[in-house]
N, C-alpha and C positions, 0 to 999 in steps of 0.2 A: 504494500500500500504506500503509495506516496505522501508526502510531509503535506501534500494540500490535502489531500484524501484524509488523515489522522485530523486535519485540525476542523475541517467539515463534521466529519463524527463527533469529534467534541463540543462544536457549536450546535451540532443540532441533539446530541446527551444534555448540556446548557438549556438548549431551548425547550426541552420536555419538562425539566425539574422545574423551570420559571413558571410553565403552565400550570402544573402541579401545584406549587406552592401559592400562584394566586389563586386557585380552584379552590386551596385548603383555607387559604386568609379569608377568602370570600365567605365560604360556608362558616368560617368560627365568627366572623362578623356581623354576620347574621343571626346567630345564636344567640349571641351577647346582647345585639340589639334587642332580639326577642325579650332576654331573660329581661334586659337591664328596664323596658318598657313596662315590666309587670312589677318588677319590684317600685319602679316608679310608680305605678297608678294604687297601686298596696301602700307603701307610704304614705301619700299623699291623701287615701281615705283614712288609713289609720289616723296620722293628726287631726282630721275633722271628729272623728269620734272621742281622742282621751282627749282632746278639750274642754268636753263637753262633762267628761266623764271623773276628770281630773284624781286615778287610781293613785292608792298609795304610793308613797316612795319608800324606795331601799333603810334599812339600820345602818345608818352613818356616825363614824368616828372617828374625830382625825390621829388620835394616839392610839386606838385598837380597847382604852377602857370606858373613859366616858361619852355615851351614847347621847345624839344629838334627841330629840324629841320628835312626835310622828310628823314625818314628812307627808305632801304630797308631788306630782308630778302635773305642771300645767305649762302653757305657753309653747305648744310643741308650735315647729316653726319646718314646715317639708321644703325642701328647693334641688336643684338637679341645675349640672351644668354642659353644655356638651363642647365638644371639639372636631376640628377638621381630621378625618385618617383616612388617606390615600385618596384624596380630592371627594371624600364622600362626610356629610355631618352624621357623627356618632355622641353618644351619651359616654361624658369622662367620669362624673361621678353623681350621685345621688344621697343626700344626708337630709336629718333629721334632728334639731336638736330640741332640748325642754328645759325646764328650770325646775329644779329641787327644791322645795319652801315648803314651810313649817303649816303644817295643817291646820290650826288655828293660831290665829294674832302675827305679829310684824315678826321677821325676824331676831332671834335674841344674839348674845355675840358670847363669845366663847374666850376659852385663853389656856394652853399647855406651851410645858416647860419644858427642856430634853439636855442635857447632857451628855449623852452617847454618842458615838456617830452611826453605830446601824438603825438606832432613833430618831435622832435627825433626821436620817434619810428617809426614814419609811413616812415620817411627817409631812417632808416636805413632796414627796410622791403623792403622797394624799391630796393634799393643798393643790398642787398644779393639776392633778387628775378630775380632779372636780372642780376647777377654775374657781376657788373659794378669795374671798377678797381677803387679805389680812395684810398685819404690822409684821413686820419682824423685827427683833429688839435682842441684844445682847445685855446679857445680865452680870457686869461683873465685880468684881469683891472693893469693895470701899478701900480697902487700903492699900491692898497690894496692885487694884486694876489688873489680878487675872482673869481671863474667861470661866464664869462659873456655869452658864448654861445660856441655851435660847428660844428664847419666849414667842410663842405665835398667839397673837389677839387674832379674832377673826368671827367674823359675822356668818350663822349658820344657816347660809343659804350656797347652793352649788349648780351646775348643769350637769346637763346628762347629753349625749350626744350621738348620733347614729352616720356612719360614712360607709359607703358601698362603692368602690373603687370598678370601673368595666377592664379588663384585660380582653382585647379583642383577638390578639392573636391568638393565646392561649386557650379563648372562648372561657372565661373564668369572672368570677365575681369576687371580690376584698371584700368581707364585710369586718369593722371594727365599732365593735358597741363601751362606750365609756360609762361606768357609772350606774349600770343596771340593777348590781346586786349590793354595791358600798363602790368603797373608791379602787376602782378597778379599770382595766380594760381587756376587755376579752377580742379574741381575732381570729380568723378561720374562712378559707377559699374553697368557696365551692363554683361546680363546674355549671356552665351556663345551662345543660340541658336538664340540669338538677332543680332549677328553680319551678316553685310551684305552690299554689293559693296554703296548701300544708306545710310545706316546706317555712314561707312566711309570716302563717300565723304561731308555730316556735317560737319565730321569730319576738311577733309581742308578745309574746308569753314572758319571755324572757325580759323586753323592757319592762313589765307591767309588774316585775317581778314574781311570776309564776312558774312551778313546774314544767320546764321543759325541755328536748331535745333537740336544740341548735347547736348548740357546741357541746 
């Protein structure tokens, strides 16, 4: 076979697999679309329902002993954003977020201490996990001015938050829920042909805080 003969072969080996793989992009694109349009119209009725419904919230605590007072969940707030993928508009992401507040009377405000530093951290984990507003204050010795500890004032209110990420190539879904169960974030990809009206009511099971099988 001659050197133009070999490179023919190769371009036209080349030109099958480009078929292919747009054949493949195409169909996971669509997939995605599919899913990611259902998960959209499910969110966006769910927010019209726990607004209305405004279910309890999660046992929240920002040092893991003193427990905040019964929450609820209201203000959910649904929005989706899309993007340009290979000259065609596709859905980038989809989220949902809400506000955590005190089931009767205004917010109260709080205040832990910490020392430690695997304490510290898991405080201040807390704190930025549920977007909590507070002071932070260094506490230290009158005379010597060394670090004795540090103090978090903070008002007992937080969010809670929903993000569904589209992976088109992969035909896959990100879902990351913050704040469902306490100060937390849970995360887990599922496949686009997996989505479905069961599949996403787990789903608020899970914000609503009830028993269920999403993650």
């Amino acid at each position: 076979m001659s050197f133009l003969n070999q490179l023919k072969s190769q371009a036209t080996a080349l030109q099958s697999q480009q078929v292919a793989d747009g054949a493949l992009h195409e169909s996971n694109r669509a997939k995605t679309e599919l899913a990611s349009k259902t998960v959209w119209l499910y969110v966006a009725e769910l927010a019209k329902q726990l607004n209305v419904i405004a279910p309890d919230g999660p046992r929240l605590s920002i040092d893991g002993k003193t427990h905040w007072p019964a929450m609820k969940l209201c203000a959910f707030r649904p929005d989706s954003r899309k993007k340009m993928l290979r000259d065609k508009e596709v859905f980038d992401f989809i989220a949902m977020g809400w506000d955590i507040v005190v089931r009767e009377g205004t917010a109260p405000s709080g205040s832990v201490s910490v020392n430690f530093p695997p304490d510290l951290e898991r405080v201040e984990k807390r704190i930025a996990a549920g977007a909590v507003k507070h002071e932070r204050k260094e506490i230290r010795h009158p005379e010597k001015n060394s670090l004795q500890a540090i103090r978090f004032d903070y008002v007992m209110q937080a969010r809670g938050n929903l993000m569904v990420t589209a992976d088109h190539d992969k035909a896959q879904l990100r879902f990351r829920v913050a704040n469902a169960s306490g100060f937390e974030v849970l995360q887990t990809t599922i496949g686009a042909e997996r989505i479905s009206s069961d599949l996403l009511d787990e789903m608020a099971k899970m914000i609503v805080g009830q028993p269920n099988q999403f993650v």
